[in-house]
C-alpha positions as CSV (number, residue, x, y, z in Angstrom):
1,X,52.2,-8.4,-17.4
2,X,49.1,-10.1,-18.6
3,X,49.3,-11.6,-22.2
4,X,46.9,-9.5,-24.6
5,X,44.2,-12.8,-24.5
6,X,43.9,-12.1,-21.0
7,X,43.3,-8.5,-21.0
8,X,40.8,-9.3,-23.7
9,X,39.2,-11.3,-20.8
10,X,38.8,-9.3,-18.3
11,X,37.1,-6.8,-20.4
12,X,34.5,-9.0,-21.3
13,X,34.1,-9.9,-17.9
14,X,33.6,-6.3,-16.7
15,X,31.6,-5.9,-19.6
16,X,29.0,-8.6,-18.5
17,X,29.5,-7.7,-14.9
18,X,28.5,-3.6,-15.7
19,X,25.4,-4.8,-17.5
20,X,23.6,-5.8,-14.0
21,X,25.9,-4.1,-11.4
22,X,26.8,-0.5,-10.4
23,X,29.8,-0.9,-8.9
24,X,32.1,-2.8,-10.6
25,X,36.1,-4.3,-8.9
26,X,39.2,-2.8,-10.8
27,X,40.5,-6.0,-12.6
28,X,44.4,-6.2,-12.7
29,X,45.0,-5.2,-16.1
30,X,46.8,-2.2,-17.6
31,X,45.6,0.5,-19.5
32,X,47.6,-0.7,-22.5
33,X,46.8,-4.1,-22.9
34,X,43.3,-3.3,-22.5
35,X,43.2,-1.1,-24.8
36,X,45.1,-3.2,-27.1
37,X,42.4,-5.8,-26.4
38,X,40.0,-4.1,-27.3
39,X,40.9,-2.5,-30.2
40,X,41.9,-5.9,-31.8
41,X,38.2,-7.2,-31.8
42,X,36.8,-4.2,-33.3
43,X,35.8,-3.9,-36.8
44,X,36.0,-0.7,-39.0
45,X,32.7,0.2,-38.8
46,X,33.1,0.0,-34.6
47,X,36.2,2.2,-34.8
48,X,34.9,4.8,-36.5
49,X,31.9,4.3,-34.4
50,X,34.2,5.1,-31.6
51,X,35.2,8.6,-33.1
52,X,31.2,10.1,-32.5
53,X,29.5,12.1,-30.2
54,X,26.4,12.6,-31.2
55,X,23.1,14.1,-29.9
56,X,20.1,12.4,-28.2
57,X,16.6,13.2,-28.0
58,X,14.4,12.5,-24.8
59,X,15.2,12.2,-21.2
60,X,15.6,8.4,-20.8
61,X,17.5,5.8,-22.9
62,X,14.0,4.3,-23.7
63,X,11.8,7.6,-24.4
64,X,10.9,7.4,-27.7
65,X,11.4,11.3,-29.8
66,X,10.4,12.1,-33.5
67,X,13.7,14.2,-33.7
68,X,15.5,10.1,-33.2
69,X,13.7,8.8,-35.6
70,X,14.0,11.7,-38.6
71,X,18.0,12.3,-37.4
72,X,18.6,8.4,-37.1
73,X,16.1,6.4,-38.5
74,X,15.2,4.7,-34.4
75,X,13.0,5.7,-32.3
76,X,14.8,5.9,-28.9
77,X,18.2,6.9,-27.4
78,X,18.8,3.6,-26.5
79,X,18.5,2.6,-30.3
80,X,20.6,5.1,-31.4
81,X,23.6,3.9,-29.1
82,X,23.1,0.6,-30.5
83,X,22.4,1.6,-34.4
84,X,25.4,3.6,-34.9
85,X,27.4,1.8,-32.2
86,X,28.3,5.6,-30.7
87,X,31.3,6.4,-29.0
88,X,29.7,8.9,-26.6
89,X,26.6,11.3,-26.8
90,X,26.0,14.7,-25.0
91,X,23.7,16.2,-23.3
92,X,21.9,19.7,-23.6
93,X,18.8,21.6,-21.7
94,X,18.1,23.8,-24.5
95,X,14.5,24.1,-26.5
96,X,15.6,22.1,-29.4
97,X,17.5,19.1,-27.4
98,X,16.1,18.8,-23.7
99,X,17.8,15.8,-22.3
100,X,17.7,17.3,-18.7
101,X,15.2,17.1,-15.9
102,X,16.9,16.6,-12.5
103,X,19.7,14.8,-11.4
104,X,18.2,11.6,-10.5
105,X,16.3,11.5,-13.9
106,X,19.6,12.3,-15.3
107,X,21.6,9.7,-13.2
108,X,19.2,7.2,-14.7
109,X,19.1,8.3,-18.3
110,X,23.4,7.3,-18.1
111,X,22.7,4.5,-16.8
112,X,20.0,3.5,-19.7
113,X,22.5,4.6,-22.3
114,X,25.6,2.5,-20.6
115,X,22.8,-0.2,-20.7
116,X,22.5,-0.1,-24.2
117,X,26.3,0.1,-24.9
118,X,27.5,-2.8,-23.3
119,X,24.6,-4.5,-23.9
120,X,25.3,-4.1,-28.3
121,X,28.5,-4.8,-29.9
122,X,31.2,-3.4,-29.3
123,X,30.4,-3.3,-25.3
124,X,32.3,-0.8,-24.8
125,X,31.0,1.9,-22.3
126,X,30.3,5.5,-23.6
127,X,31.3,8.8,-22.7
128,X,29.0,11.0,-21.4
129,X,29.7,14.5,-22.3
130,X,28.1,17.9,-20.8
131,X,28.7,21.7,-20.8
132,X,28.5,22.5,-17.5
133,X,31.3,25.7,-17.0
134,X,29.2,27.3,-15.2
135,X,27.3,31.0,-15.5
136,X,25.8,31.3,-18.4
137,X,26.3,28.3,-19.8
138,X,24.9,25.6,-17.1
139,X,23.3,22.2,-18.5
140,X,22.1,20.7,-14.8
141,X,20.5,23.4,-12.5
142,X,19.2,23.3,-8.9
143,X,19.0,21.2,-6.8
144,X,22.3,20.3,-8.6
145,X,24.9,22.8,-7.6
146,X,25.0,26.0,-9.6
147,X,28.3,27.5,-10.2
148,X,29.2,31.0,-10.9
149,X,31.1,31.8,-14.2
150,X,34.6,31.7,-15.0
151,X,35.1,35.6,-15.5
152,X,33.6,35.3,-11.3
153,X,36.2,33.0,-10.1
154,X,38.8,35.2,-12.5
155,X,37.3,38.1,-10.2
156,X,38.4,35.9,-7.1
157,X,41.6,35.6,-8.3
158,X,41.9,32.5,-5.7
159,X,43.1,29.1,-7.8
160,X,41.9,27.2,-4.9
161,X,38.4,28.7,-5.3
162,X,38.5,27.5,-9.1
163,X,39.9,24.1,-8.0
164,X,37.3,23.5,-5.7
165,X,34.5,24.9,-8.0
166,X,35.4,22.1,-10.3
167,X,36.4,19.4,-8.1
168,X,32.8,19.7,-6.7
169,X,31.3,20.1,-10.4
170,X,33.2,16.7,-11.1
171,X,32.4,14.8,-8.5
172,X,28.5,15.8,-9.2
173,X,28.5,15.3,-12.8
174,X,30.3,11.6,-12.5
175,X,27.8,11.1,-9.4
176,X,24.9,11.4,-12.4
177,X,26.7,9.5,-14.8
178,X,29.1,12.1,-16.7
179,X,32.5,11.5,-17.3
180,X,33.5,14.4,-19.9
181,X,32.8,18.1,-19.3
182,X,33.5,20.6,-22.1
183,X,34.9,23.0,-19.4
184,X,37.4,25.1,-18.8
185,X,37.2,27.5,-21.1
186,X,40.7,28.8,-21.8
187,X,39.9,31.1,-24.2
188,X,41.5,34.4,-22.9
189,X,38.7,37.3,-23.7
190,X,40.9,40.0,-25.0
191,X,37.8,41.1,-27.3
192,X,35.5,43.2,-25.1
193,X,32.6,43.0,-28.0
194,X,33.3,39.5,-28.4
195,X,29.6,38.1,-28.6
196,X,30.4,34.3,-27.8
197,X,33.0,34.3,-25.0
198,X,32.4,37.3,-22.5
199,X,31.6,35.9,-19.2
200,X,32.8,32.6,-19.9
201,X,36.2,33.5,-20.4
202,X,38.0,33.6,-16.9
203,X,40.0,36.8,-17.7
204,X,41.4,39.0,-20.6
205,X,45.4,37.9,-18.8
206,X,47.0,35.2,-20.6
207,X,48.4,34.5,-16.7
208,X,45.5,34.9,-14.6
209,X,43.8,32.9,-17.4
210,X,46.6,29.9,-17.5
211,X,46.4,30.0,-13.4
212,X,42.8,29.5,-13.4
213,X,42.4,27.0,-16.3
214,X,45.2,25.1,-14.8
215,X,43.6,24.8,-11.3
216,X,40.1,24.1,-12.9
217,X,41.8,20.9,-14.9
218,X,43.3,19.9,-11.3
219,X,40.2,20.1,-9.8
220,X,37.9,18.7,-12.6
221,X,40.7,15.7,-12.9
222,X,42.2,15.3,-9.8
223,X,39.6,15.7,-7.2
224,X,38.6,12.3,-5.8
225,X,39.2,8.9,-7.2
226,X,39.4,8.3,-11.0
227,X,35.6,6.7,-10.8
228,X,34.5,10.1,-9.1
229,X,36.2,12.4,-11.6
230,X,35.2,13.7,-15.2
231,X,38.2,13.9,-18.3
232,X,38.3,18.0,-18.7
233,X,38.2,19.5,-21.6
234,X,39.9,23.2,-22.2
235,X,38.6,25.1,-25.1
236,X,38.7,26.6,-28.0
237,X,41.8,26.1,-29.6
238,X,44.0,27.7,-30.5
239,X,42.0,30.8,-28.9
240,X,38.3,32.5,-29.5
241,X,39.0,35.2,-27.3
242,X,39.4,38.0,-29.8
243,X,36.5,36.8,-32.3
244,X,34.1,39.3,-33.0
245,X,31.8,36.8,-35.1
246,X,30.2,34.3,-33.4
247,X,31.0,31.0,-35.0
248,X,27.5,29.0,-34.2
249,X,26.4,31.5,-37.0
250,X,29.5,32.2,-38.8
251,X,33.2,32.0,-39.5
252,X,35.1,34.0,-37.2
253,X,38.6,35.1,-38.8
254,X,41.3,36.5,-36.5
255,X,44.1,38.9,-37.7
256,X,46.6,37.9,-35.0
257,X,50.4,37.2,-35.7
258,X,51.6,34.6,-34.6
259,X,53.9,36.1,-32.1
260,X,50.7,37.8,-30.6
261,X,49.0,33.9,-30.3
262,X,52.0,33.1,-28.2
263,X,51.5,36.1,-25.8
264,X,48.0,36.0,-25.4
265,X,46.1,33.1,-26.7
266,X,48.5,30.0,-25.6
267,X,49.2,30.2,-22.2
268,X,45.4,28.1,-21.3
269,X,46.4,25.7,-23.3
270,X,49.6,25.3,-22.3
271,X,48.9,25.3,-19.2
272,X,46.2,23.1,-19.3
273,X,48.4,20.9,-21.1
274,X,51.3,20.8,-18.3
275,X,48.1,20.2,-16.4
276,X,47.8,16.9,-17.7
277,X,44.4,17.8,-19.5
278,X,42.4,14.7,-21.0
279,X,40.9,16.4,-23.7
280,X,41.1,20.0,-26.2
281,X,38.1,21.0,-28.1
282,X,39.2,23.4,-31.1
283,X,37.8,26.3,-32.2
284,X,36.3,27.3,-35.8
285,X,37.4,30.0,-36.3
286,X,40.7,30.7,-39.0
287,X,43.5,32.1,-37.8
288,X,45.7,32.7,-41.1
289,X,48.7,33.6,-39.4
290,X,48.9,30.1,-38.3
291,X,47.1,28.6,-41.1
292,X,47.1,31.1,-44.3
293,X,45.0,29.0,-46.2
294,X,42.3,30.2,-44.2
295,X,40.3,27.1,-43.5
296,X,39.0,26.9,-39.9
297,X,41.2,25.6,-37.1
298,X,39.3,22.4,-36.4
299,X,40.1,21.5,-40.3
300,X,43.6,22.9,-40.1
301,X,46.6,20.0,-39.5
302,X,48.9,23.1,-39.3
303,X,47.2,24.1,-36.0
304,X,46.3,20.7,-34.8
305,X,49.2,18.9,-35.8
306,X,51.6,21.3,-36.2
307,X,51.1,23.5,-33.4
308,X,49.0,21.0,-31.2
309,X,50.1,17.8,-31.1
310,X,54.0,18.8,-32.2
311,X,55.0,21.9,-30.8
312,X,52.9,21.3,-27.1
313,X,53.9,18.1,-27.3
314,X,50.0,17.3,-26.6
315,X,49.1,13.5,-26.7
316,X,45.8,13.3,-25.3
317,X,42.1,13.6,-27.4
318,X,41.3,16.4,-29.6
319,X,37.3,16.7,-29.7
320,X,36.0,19.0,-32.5
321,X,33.8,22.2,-31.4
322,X,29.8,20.9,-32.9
323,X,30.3,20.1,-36.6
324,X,26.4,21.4,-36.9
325,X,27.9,25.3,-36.1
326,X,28.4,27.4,-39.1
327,X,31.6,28.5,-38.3
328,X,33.0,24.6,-39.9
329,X,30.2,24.4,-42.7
330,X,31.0,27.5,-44.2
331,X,33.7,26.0,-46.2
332,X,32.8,22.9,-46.9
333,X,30.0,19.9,-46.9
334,X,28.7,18.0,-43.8
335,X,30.2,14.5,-45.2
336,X,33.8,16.6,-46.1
337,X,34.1,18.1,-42.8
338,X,34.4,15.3,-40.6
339,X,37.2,13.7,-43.0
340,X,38.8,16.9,-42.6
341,X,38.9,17.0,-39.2
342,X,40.5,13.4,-39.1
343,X,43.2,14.4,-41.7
344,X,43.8,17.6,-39.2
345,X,44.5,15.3,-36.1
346,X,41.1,15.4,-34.2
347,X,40.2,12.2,-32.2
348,X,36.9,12.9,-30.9
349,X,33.5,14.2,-33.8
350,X,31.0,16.3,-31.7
351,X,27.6,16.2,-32.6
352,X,27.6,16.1,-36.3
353,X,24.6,17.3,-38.2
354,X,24.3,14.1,-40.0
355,X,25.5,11.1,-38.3
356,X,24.8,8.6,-40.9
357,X,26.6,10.9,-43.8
358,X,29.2,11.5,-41.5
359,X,29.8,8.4,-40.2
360,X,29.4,6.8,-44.2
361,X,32.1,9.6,-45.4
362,X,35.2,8.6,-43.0
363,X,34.2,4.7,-43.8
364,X,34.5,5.7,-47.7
365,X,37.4,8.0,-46.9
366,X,39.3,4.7,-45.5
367,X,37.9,2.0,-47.8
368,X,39.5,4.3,-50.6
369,X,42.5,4.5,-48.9
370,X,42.2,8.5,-48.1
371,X,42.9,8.1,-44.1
372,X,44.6,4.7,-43.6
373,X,42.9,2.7,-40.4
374,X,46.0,2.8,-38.8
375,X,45.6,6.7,-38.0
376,X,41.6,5.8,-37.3
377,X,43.5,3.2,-35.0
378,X,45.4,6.1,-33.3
379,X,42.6,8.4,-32.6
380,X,40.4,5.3,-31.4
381,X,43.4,4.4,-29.1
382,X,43.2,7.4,-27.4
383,X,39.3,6.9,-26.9
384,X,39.7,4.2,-25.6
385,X,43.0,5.0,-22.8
386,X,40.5,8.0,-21.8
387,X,37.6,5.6,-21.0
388,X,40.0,3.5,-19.3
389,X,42.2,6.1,-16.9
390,X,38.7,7.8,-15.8
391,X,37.2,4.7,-14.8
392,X,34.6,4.4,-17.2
393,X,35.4,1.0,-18.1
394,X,35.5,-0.1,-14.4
395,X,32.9,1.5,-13.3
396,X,30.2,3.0,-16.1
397,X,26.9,2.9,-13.8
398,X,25.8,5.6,-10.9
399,X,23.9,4.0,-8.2
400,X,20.6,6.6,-8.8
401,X,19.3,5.9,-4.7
402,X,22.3,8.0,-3.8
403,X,22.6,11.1,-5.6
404,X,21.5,13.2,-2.8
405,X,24.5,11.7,-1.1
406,X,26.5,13.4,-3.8
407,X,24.4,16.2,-5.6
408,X,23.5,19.8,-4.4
409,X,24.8,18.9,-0.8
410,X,24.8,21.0,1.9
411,X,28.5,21.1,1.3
412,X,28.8,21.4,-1.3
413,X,26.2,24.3,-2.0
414,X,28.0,26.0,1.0
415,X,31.1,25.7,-1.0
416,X,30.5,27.0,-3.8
417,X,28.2,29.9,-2.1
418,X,31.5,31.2,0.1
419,X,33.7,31.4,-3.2
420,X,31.2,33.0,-5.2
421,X,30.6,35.4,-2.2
422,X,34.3,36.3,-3.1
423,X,33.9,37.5,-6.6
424,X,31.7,40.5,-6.8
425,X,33.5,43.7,-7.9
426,X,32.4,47.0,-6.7
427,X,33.8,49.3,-9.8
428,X,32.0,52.8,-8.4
429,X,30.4,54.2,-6.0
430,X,30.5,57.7,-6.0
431,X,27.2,58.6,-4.2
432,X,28.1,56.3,-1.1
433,X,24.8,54.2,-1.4
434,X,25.8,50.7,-0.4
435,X,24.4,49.3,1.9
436,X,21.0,50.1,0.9
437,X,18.1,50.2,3.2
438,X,14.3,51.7,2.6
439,X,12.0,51.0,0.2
440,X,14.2,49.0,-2.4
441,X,13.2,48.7,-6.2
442,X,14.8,46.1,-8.1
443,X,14.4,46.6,-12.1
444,X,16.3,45.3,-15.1
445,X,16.7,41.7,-16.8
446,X,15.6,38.3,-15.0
447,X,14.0,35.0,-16.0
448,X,10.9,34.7,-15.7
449,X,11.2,30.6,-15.5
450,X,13.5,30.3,-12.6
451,X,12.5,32.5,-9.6
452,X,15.8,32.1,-7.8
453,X,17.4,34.5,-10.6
454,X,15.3,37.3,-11.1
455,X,14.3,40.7,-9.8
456,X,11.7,39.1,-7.4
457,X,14.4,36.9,-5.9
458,X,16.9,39.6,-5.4
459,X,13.5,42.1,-4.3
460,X,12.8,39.4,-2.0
461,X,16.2,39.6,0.2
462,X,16.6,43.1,-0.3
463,X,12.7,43.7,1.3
464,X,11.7,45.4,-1.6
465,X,10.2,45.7,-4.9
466,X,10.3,44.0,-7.9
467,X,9.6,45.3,-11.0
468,X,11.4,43.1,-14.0
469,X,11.7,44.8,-17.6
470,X,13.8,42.6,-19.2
471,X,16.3,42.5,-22.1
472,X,14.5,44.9,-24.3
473,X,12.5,47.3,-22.4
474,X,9.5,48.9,-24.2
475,X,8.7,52.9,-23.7
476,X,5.7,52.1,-21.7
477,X,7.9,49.6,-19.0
478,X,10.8,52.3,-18.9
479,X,7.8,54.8,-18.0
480,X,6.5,52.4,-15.0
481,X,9.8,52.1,-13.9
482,X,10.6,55.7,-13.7
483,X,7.1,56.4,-11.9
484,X,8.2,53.3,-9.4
485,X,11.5,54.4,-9.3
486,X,10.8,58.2,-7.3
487,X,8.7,56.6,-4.9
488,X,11.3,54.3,-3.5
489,X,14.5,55.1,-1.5
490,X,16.7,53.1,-4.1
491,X,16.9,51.7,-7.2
492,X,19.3,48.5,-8.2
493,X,19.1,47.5,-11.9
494,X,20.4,44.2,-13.1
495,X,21.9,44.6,-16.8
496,X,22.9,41.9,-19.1
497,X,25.1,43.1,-22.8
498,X,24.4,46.8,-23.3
499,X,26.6,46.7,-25.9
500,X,23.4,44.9,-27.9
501,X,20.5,45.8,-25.7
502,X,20.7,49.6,-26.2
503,X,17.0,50.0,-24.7
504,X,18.7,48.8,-21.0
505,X,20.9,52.1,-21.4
506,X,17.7,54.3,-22.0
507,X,15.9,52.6,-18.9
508,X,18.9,53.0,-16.6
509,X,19.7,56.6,-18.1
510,X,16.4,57.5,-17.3
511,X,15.8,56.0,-13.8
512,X,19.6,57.9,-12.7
513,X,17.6,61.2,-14.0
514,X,14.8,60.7,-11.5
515,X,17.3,61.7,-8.4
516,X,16.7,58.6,-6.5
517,X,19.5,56.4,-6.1
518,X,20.7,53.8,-8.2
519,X,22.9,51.2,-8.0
520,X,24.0,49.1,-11.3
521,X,24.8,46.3,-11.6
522,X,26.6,44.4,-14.3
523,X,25.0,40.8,-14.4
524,X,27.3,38.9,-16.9
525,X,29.8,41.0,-18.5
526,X,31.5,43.9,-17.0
527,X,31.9,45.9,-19.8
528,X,28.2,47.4,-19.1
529,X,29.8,49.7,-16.7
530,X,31.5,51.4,-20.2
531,X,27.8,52.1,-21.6
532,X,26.3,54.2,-18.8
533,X,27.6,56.8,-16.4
534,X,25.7,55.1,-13.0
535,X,27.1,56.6,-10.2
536,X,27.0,53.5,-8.4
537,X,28.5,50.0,-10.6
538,X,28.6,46.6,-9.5
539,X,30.0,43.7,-11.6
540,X,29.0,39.7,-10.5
541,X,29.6,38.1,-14.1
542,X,26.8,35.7,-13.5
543,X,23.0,35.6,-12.8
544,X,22.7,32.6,-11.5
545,X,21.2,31.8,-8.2
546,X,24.5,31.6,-6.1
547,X,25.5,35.1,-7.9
548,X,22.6,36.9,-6.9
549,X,22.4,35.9,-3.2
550,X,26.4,36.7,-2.9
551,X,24.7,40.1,-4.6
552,X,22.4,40.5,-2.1
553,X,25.0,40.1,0.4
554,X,27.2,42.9,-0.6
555,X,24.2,45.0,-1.0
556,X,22.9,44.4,2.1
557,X,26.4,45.0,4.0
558,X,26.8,41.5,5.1
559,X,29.5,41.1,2.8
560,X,32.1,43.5,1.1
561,X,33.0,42.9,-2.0
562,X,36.6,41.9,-3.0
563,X,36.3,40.9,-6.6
564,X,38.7,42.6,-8.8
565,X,38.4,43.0,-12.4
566,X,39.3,40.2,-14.6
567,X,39.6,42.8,-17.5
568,X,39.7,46.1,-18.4
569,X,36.6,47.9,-18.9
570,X,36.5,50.3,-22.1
571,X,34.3,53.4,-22.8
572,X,31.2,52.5,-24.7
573,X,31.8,55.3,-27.1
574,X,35.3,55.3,-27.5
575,X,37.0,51.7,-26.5
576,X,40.5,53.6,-26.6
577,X,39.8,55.0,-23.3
578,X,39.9,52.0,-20.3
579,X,37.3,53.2,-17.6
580,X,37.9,50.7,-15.1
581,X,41.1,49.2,-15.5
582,X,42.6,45.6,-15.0
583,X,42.5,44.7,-11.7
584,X,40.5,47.3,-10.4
585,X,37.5,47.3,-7.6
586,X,36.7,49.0,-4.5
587,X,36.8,46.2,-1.7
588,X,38.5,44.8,0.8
């Protein structure tokens, strides 16, 4: 076994060999005397470092963004790494953070960031974090591959098709320089009105849930080399399925017992952690039957510790849920919250709202001898065996001329394509109308930004019309689309959350009244078909790209659809009676 000097060594060497290099020799040393290494030569203020993953504004480590310099005091990603000597940052496509232009630009980007770590004390690489489940919530799109959403591949029922889904998400996301992706979700959506998990929950089964998170994590950590994989990350624990608050802009509380949790909310995580799962995000949310003091679950060393770490016997990093949702700053301050978190057994702080207060409180909260360094020691030991066992010490650069070797292959879009052909779930179709032919009108919700996942894509393979009238259709666009609507041979509308959107259930009540046909579909959650009495109902979970062509497919009679439902599918009016139960659907 190397002597502790020597592992010291040869981390500096692959330190100074990473700076200039993109592919970098495994050096003979263990995980643990690395790790000892290089935990030895940090100081305090690098530790704690260690424990952050914060945000990042622009789209290269050298772009310089007014949000940097008011959040962080520097100008430029690359600064920000270095400043606060950052543990890992995260990326997001959103309005308010927009880190994300294509994969190459983002293949770069890592490679600036990495730059910037090993190029500042304490050289150690980063991680690079992402939410990229799938659905809904997607961070890189085309030409990347797109990936249907977990409630889809619940649908399939296939683990294999889940595996590979994430095995080809993986090997993509390392190919552009990620190593950690927030995904599976595990939480099991036994909540039908629950207005933050829906879709992205693979089921409302604690089994069919625990098969698919389990197969994800295999695929996600297991799918090619450890330098071609990503550390997983199943959450929200201990379970956000049956929240009816959503915690970015509240505190959910959930009136579960205990024995209930064990039924229905474990099984993910337990399977994920028989999985061998590198990482748990929790959940804010409180749960008092687990914690009756009511503070939320990232906070709470009863669920963390107790539960977490001593009951599952869990080991690896626990990543708090963003510290900048309400859900965890209901209770308490932002320079509190992140001591909290510490004290409850959480490794890994996302995206604080602060980063210097945060940072400053856990330094204070050791200096007065609050959290001894030996437990900031133990949650730093754990960052650092994770950057170690998935390569990102070996290997922290992407070679940016290839990533059409690895990204949005032909493959790989294939792939994902024939599994998500596999999900859709015909729930009704009373009036025999699939497959359609004639004059086609396509109405309902789209995006207007990307073409490939809106009416006018879906108009386009059908040969028909398009006519979008989004989430909140107006009396005048309801009355165009009835006047469209009896001059063509069929209707098909795209719906997304009726259970909010109650003018979507006026314009497809309306357009069924005119006599021609219509066929519904359900474009993210199921539980649409509870809201209107279509005779004709279609379920894909997803609107992404890949959804809608395995859509056009089945409505087109080149596929039949074999989905069966992930969940049960209540009445609108009265949830106590199940429409379209568990497991239903009308395919093969």
């Amino acid at each position: 076994m190397p002597s502790s000097r020597t592992a010291l060594a040869a981390a500096v060497t692959l330190t100074a060999a990473a700076i200039g290099a993109v592919t970098i020799a495994p050096q003979p040393t263990s995980a643990a005397n690395w790790v000892d290494a290089a935990l030895d030569r940090l100081s305090l203020e690098q530790k704690v470092g260690q424990l952050f993953v914060a945000t990042v504004w622009g789209k290269s480590a050298t772009e310089a963004h007014p949000n940097n310099q008011a959040r962080y005091g520097v100008a430029t990603p690359a600064e920000v790494v270095s400043r606060y000597q950052l543990g890992g940052v995260i990326y997001f496509n959103n309005s308010s953070t927009d880190n994300v232009d294509n994969p190459a630009q983002l293949a770069a980007f890592s490679n600036g960031l990495q730059r910037a770590a090993l190029g500042s004390a304490p050289h150690i690489p980063l991680v690079v974090a992402i939410d990229q489940e799938g659905g809904n919530v997607t961070r890189v799109e085309s030409p990347a591959t797109e990936y249907p959403s977990a409630m889809a591949l619940g649908a399939g029922r296939s683990q294999e098709d889940a595996r590979t889904a994430a095995a080809i998400n993986g090997r993509e996301l390392r190919a552009m320089g990620v190593n950690q992706n927030f995904a599976p979700v595990a939480d099991v959506n036994s909540n039908p009105l629950n207005p933050v998990i829906g879709a992205r929950s693979f089921a409302a089964d604690p089994e069919l849930a625990a098969q698919m998170v389990a197969a994800q994590v295999r695929g996600y950590q297991d799918g090619g080399r450890r330098t071609e994989t990503v550390s997983s990350s199943a959450k929200h624990f201990p379970g956000h399925g049956d929240a009816a608050t959503d915690s970015h802009t509240g505190l959910p509380r959930i009136d579960r017992s205990a024995e209930d949790w064990r039924a229905v909310d474990l099984p993910p995580f337990k399977a994920a952690v028989d999985a061998g799962i590198d990482s748990i995000m929790t959940a804010h949310i409180q749960f008092p039957s687990l914690d009756p003091s009511g503070v939320p679950a990232t906070l709470s060393r009863p669920i963390l510790t107790g539960l977490l770490r001593d009951e599952l016997g869990y080991d690896g990093l626990i990543v708090t849920d963003a510290l900048g949702m309400q859900g965890v700053r209901e209770m308490f301050g932002d320079a509190e919250v992140p001591v909290l978190a510490l004290e409850a057994g959480v490794d890994q702080l996302l995206m604080p709202p602060d980063l210097p207060l945060a940072r400053d409180a856990v330094l204070a909260a050791v200096r007065s001898g609050r959290i001894s360094e030996a437990r900031i020691d133990e949650s730093v030991r754990r960052i650092l065996k994770q950057k170690w066992e998935r390569g990102i010490i070996t290997r922290p650069l992407v070679d940016v001329r290839r990533i059409g070797d690895h990204v949005g292959t032909p493959q790989n879009l294939a792939a994902v394509q024939a599994l998500t052909d596999r999900t859709v779930t015909l729930l009704r179709d009373d009036a025999d109308a699939l497959p359609l032919s004639g004059n086609v009108l396509v109405a309902g919700v789209g995006d207007t930004v990307n073409p490939t996942r809106s009416p006018q894509a879906l108009a386009a393979a059908l040969g028909g019309t398009a006519m979008p009238t989004g989430t909140r259709p107006s009396e005048t666009v309801i009355a165009q689309a009835e006047a469209a609507a009896r001059d063509a041979d069929a209707v098909v509308v795209l719906t997304n959350n009726l259970s909010v959107f109650t003018q979507q259930r006026t314009l497809l009540t309306r357009l069924i009244a005119t006599g021609t046909p219509v066929v519904a579909v359900a474009s993210q959650v199921p539980y649409d078909a509870g809201f209107v009495d279509a005779p004709t109902w279609l379920a894909t979970y997803s609107w992404r790209g890949v959804s809608m062509k395995s859509l056009a497919k089945v409505l087109t009679g080149e596929v039949s659809p074999s989905g069966k439902l992930p969940v049960a599918v209540p009445d609108g009016a009265d949830p106590t009676v199940i429409r379209y139960p568990y497991g239903h659907g009308l395919g093969r």
